[in-house]
PDB file of N, CA, C and O in Angstrom:
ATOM      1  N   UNK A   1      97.001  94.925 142.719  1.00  0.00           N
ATOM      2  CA  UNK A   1      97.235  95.996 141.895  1.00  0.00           C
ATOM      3  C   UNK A   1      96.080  96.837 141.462  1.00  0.00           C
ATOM      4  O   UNK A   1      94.956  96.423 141.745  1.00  0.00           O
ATOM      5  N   UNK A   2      96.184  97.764 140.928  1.00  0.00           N
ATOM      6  CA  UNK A   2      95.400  98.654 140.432  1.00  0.00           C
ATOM      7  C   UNK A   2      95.213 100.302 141.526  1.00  0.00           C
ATOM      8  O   UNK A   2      95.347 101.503 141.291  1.00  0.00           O
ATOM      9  N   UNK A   3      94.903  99.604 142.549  1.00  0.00           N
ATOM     10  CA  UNK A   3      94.209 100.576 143.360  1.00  0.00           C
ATOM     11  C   UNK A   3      95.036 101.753 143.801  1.00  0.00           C
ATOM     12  O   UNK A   3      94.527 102.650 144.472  1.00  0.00           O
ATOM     13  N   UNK A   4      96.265 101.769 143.450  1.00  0.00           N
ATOM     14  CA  UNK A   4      96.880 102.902 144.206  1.00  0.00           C
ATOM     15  C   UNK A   4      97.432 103.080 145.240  1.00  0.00           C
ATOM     16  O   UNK A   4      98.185 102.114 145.359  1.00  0.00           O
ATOM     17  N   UNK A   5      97.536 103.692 146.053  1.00  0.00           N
ATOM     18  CA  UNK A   5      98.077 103.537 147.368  1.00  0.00           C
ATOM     19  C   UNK A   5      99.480 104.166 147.351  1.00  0.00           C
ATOM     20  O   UNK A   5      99.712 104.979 146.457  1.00  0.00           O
ATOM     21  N   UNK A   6     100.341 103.904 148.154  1.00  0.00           N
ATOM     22  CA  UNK A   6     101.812 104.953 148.523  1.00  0.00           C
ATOM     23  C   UNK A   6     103.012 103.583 148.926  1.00  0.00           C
ATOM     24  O   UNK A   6     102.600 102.585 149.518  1.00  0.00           O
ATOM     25  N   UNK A   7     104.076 103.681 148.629  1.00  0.00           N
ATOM     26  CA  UNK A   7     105.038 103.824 149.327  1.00  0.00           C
ATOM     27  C   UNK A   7     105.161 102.663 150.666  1.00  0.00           C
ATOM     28  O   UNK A   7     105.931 101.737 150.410  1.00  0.00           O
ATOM     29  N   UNK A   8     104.694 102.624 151.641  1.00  0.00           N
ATOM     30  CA  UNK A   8     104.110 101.996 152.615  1.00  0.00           C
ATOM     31  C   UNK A   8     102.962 101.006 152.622  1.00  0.00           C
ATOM     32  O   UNK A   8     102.699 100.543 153.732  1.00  0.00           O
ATOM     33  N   UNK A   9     102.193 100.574 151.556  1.00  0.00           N
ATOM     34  CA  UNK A   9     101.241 100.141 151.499  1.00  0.00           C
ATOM     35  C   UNK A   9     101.383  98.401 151.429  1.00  0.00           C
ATOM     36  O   UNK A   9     101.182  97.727 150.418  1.00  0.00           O
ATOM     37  N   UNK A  10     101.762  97.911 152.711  1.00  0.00           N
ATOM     38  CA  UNK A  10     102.676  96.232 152.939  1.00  0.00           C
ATOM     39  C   UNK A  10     101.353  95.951 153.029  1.00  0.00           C
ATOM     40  O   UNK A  10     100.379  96.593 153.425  1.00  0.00           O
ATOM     41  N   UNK A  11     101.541  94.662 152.500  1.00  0.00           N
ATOM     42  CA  UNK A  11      99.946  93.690 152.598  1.00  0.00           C
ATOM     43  C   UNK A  11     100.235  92.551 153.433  1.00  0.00           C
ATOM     44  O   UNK A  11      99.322  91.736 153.568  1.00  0.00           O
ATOM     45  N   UNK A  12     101.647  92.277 154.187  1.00  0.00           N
ATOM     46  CA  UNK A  12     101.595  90.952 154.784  1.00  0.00           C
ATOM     47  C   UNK A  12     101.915  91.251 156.490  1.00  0.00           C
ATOM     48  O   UNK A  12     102.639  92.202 156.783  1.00  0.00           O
ATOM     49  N   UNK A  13     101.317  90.363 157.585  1.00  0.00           N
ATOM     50  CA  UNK A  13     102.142  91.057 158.960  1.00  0.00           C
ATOM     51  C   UNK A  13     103.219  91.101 158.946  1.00  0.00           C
ATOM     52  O   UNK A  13     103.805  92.119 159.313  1.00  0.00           O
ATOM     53  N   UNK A  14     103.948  89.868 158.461  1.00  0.00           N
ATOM     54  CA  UNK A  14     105.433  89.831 158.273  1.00  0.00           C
ATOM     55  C   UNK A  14     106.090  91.459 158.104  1.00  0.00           C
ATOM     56  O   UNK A  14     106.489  92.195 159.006  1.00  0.00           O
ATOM     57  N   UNK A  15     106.050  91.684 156.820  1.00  0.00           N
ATOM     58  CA  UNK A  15     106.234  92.972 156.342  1.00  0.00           C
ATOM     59  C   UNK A  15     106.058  93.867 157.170  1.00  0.00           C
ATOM     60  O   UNK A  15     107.066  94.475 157.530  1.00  0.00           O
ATOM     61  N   UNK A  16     104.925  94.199 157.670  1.00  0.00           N
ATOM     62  CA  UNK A  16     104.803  95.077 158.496  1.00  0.00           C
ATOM     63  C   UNK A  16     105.607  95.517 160.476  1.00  0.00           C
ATOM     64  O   UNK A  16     105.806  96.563 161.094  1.00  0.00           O
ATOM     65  N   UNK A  17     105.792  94.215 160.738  1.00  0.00           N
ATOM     66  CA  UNK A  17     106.384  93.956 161.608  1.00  0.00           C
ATOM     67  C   UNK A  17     107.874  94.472 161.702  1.00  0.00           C
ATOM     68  O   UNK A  17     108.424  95.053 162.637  1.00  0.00           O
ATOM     69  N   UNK A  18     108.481  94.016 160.203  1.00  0.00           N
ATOM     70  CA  UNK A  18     110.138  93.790 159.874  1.00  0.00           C
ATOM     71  C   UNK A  18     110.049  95.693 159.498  1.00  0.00           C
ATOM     72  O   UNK A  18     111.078  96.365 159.412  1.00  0.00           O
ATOM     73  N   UNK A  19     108.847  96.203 159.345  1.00  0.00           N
ATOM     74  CA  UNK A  19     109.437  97.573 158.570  1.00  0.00           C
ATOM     75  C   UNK A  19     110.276  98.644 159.673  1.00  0.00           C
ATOM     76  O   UNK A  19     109.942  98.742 160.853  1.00  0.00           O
ATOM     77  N   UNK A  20     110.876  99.050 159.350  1.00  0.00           N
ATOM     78  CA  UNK A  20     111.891  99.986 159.738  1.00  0.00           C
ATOM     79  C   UNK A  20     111.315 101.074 160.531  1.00  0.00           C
ATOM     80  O   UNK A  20     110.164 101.401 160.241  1.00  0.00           O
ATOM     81  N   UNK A  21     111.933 101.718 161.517  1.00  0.00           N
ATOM     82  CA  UNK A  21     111.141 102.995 162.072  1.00  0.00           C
ATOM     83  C   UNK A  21     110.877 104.299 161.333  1.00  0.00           C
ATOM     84  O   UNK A  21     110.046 105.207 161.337  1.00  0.00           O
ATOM     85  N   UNK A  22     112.186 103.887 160.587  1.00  0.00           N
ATOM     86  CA  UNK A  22     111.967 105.554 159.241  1.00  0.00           C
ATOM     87  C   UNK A  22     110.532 104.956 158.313  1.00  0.00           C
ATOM     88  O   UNK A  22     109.685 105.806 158.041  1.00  0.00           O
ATOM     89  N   UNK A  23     110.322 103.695 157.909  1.00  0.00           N
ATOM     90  CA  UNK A  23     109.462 103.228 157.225  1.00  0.00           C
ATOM     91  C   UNK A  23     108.013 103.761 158.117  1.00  0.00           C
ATOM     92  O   UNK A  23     107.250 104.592 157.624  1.00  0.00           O
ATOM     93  N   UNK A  24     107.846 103.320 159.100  1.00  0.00           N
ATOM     94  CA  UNK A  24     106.828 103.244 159.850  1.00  0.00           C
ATOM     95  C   UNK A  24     106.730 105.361 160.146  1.00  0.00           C
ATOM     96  O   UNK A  24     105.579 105.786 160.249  1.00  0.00           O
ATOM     97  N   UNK A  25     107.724 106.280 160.236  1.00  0.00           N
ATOM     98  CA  UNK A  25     107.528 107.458 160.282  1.00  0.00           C
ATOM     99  C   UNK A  25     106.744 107.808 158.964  1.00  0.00           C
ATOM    100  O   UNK A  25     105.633 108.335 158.918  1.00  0.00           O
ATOM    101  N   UNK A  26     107.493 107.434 157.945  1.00  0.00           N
ATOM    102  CA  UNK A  26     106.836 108.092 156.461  1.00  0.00           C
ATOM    103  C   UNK A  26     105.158 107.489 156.508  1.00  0.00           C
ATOM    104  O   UNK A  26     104.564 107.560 155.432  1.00  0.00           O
ATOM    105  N   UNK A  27     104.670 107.122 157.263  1.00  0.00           N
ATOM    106  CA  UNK A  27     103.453 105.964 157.213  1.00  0.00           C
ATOM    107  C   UNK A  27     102.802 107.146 157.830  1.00  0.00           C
ATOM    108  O   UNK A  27     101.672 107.008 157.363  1.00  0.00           O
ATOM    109  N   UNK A  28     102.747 108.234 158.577  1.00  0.00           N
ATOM    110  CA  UNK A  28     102.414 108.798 159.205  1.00  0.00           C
ATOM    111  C   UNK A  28     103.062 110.262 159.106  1.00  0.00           C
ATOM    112  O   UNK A  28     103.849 110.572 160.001  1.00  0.00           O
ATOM    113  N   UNK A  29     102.796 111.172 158.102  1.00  0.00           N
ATOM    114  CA  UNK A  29     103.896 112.346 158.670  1.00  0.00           C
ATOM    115  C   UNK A  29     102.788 113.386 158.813  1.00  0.00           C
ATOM    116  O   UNK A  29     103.253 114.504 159.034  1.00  0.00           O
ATOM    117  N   UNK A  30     101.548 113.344 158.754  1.00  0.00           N
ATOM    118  CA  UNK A  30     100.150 114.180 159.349  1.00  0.00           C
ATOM    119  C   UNK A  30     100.217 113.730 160.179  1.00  0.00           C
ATOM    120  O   UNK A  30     101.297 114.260 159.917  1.00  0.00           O
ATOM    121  N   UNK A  31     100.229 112.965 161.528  1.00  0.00           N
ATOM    122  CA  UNK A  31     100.088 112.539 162.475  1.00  0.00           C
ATOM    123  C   UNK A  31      98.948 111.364 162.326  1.00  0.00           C
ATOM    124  O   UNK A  31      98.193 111.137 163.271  1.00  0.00           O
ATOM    125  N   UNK A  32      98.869 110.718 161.247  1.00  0.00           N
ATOM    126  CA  UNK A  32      97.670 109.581 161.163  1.00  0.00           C
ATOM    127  C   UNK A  32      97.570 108.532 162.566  1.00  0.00           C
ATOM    128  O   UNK A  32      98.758 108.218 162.648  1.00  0.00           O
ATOM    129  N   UNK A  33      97.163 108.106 163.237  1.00  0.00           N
ATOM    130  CA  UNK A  33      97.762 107.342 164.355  1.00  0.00           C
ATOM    131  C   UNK A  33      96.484 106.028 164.563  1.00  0.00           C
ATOM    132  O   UNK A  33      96.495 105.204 165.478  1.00  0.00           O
ATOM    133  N   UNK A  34      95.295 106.130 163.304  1.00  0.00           N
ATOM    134  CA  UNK A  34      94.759 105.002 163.645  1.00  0.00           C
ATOM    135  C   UNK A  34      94.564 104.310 162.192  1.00  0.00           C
ATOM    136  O   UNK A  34      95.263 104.592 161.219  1.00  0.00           O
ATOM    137  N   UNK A  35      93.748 103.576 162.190  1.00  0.00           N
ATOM    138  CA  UNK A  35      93.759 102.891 160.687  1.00  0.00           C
ATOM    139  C   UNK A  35      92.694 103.449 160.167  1.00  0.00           C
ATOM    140  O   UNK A  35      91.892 103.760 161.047  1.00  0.00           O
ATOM    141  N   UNK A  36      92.169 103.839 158.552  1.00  0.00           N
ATOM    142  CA  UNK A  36      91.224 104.526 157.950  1.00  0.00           C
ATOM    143  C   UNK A  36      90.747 103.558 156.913  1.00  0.00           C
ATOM    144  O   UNK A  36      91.602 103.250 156.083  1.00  0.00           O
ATOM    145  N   UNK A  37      89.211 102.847 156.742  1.00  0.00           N
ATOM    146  CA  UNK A  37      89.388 102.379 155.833  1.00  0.00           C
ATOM    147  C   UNK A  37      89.481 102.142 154.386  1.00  0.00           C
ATOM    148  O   UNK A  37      89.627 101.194 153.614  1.00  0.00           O
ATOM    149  N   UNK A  38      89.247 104.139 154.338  1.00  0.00           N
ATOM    150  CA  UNK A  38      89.028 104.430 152.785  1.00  0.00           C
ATOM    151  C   UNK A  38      87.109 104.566 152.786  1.00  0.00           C
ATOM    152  O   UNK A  38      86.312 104.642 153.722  1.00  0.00           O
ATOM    153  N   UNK A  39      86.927 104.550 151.369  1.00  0.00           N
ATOM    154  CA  UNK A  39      85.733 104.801 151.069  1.00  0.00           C
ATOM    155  C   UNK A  39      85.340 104.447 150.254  1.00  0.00           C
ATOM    156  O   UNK A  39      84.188 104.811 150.015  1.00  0.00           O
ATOM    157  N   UNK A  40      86.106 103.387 149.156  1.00  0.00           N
ATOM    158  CA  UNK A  40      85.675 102.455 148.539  1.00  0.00           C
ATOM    159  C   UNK A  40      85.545 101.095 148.654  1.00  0.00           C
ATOM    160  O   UNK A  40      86.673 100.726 148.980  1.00  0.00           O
ATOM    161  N   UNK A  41      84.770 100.041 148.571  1.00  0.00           N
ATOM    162  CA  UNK A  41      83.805  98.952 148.398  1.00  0.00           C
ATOM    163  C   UNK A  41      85.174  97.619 148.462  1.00  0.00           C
ATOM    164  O   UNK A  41      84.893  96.574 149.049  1.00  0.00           O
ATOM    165  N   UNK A  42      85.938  97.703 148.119  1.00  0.00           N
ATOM    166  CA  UNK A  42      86.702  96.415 148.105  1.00  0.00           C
ATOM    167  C   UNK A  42      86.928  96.082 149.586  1.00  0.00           C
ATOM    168  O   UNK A  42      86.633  96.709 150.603  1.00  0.00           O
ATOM    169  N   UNK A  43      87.573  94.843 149.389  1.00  0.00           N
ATOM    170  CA  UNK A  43      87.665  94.314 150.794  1.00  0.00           C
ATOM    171  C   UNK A  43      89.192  94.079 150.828  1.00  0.00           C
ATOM    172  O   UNK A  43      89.426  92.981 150.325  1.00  0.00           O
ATOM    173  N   UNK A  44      90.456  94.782 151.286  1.00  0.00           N
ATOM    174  CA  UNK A  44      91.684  94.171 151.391  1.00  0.00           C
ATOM    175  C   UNK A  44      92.079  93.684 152.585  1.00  0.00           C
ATOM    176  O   UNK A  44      91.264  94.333 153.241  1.00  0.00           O
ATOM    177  N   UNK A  45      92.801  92.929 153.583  1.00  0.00           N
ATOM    178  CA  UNK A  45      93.529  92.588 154.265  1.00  0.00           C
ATOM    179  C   UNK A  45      94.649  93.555 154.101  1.00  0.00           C
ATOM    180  O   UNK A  45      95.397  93.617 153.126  1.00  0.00           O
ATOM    181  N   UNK A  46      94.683  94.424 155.337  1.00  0.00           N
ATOM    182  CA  UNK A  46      95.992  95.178 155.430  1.00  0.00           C
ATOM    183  C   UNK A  46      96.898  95.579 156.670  1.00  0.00           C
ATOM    184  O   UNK A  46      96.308  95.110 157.643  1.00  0.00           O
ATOM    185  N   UNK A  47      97.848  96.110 157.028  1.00  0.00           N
ATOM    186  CA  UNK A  47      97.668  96.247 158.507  1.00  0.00           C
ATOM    187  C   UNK A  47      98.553  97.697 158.901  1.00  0.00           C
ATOM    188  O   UNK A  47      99.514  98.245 158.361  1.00  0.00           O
ATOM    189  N   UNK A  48      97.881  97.962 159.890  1.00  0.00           N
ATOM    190  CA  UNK A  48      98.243  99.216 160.493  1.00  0.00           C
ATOM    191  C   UNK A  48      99.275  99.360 161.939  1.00  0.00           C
ATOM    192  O   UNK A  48      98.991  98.748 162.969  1.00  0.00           O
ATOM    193  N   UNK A  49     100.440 100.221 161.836  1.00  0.00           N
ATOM    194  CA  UNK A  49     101.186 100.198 163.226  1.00  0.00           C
ATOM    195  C   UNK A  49     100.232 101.355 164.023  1.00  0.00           C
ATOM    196  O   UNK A  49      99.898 102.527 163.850  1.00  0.00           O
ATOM    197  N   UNK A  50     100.021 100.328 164.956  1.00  0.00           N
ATOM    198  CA  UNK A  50      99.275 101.198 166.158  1.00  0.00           C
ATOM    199  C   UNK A  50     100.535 101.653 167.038  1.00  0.00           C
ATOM    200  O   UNK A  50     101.542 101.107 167.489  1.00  0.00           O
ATOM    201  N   UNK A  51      99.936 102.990 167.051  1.00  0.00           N
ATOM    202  CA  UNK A  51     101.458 103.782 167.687  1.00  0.00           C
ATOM    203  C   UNK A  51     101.326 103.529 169.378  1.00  0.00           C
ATOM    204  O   UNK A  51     102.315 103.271 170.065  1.00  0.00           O
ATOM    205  N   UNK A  52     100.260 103.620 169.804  1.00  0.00           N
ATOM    206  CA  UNK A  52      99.750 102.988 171.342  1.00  0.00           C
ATOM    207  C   UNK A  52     100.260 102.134 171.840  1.00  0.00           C
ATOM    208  O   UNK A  52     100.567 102.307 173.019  1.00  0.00           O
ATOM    209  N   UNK A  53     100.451 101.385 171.471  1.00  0.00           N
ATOM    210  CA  UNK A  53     100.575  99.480 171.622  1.00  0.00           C
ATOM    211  C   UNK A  53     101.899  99.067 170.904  1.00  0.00           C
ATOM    212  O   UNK A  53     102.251  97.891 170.984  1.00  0.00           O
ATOM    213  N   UNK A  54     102.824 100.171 170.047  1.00  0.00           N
ATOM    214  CA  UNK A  54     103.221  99.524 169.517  1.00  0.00           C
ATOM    215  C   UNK A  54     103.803  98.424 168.775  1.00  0.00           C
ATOM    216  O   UNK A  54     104.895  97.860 168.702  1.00  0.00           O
ATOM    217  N   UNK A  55     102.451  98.324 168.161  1.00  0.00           N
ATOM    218  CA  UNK A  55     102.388  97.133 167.534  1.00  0.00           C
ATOM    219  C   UNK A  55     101.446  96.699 166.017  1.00  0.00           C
ATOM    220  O   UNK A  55     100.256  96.979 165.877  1.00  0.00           O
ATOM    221  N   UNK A  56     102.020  96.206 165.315  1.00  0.00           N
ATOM    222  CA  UNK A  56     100.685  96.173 163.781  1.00  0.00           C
ATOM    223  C   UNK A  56      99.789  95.219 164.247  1.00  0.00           C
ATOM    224  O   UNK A  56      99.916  94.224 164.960  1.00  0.00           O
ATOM    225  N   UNK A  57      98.860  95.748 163.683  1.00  0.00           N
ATOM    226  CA  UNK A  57      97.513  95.002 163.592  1.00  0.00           C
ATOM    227  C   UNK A  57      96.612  94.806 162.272  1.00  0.00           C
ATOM    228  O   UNK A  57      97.028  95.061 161.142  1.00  0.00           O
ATOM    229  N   UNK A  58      95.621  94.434 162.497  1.00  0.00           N
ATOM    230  CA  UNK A  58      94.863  93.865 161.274  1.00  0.00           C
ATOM    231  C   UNK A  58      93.912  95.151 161.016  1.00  0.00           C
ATOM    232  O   UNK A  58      93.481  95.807 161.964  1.00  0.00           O
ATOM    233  N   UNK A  59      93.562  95.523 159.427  1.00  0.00           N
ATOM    234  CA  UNK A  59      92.596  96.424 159.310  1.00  0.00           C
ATOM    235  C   UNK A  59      92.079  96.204 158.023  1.00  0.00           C
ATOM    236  O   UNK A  59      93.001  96.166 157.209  1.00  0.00           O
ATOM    237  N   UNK A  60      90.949  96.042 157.502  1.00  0.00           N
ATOM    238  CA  UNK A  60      90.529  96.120 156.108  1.00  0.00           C
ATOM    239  C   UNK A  60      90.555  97.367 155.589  1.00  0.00           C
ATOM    240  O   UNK A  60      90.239  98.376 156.219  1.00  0.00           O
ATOM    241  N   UNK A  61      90.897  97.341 154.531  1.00  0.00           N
ATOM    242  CA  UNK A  61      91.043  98.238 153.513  1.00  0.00           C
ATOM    243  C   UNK A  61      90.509  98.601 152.423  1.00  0.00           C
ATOM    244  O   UNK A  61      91.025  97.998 151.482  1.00  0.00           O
ATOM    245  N   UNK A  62      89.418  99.568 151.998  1.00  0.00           N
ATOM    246  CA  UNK A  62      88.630  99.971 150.673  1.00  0.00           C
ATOM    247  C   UNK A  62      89.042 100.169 149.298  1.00  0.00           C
ATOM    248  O   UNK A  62      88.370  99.980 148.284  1.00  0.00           O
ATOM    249  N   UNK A  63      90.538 100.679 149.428  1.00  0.00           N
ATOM    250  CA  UNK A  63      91.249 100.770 147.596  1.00  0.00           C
ATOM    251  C   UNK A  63      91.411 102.022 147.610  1.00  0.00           C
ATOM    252  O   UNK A  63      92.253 102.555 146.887  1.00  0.00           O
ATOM    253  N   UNK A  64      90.756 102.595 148.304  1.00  0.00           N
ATOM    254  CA  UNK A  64      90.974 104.440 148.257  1.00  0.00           C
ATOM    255  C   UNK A  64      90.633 105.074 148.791  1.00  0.00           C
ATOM    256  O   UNK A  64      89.462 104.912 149.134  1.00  0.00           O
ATOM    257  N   UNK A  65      91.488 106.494 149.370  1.00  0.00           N
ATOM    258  CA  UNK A  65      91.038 107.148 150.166  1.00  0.00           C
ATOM    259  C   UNK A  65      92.234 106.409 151.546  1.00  0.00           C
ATOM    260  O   UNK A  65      93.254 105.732 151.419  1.00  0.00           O
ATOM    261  N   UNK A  66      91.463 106.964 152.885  1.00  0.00           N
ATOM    262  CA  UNK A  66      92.018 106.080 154.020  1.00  0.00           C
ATOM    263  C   UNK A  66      93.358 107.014 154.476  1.00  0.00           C
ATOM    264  O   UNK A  66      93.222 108.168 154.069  1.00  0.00           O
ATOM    265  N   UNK A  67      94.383 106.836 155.083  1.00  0.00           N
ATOM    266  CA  UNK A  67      95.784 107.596 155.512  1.00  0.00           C
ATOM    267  C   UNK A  67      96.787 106.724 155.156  1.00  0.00           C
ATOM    268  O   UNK A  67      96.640 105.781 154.379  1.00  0.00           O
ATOM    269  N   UNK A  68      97.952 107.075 155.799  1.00  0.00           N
ATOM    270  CA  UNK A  68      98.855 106.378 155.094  1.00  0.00           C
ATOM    271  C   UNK A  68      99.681 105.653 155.889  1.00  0.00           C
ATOM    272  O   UNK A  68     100.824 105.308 155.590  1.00  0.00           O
ATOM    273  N   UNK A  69      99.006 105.380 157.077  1.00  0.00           N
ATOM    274  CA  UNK A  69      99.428 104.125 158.407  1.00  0.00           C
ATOM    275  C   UNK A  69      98.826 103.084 157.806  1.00  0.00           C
ATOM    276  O   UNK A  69      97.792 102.682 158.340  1.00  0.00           O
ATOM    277  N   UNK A  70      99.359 102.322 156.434  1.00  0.00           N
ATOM    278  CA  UNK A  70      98.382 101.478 155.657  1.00  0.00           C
ATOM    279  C   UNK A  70      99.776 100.370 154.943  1.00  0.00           C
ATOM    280  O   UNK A  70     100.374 100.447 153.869  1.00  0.00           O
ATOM    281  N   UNK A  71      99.885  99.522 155.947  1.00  0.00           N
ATOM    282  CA  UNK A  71     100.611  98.648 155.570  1.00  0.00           C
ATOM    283  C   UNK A  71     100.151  97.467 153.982  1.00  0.00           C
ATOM    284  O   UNK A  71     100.927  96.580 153.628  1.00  0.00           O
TER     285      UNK A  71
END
């Protein structure tokens, strides 16, 4: 908690895996298509659908900032 984030912001693979295609569209409606890690100092475990491969993967996460392919 604290940091903010959107809507989309799943912290587990599980989650990310099970999310929905409308879920996984709203994750992306700029065309975000890779993972960002923000620009602040924390360290999260998060994960991103790589639209390539389709498939989530692992990405650390800063607390802020970043896009919104941010499980």
């Amino acid at each position: 908690g604290g940091c903010g984030g959107n809507e989309n912001n799943i912290r587990t693979l599980e989650e990310c895996e099970s999310a929905s295609p409308d879920q996984r569209a709203l994750a992306r409606p700029e065309g975000d298509k890779q993972a960002a890690p923000g620009n602040c100092f924390a360290y999260l475990l998060r994960y991103y659908y790589d639209l390539l491969e389709c498939i989530c993967k692992k990405c650390i996460y800063g607390c802020c900032g970043g896009n919104r392919n941010n499980f």
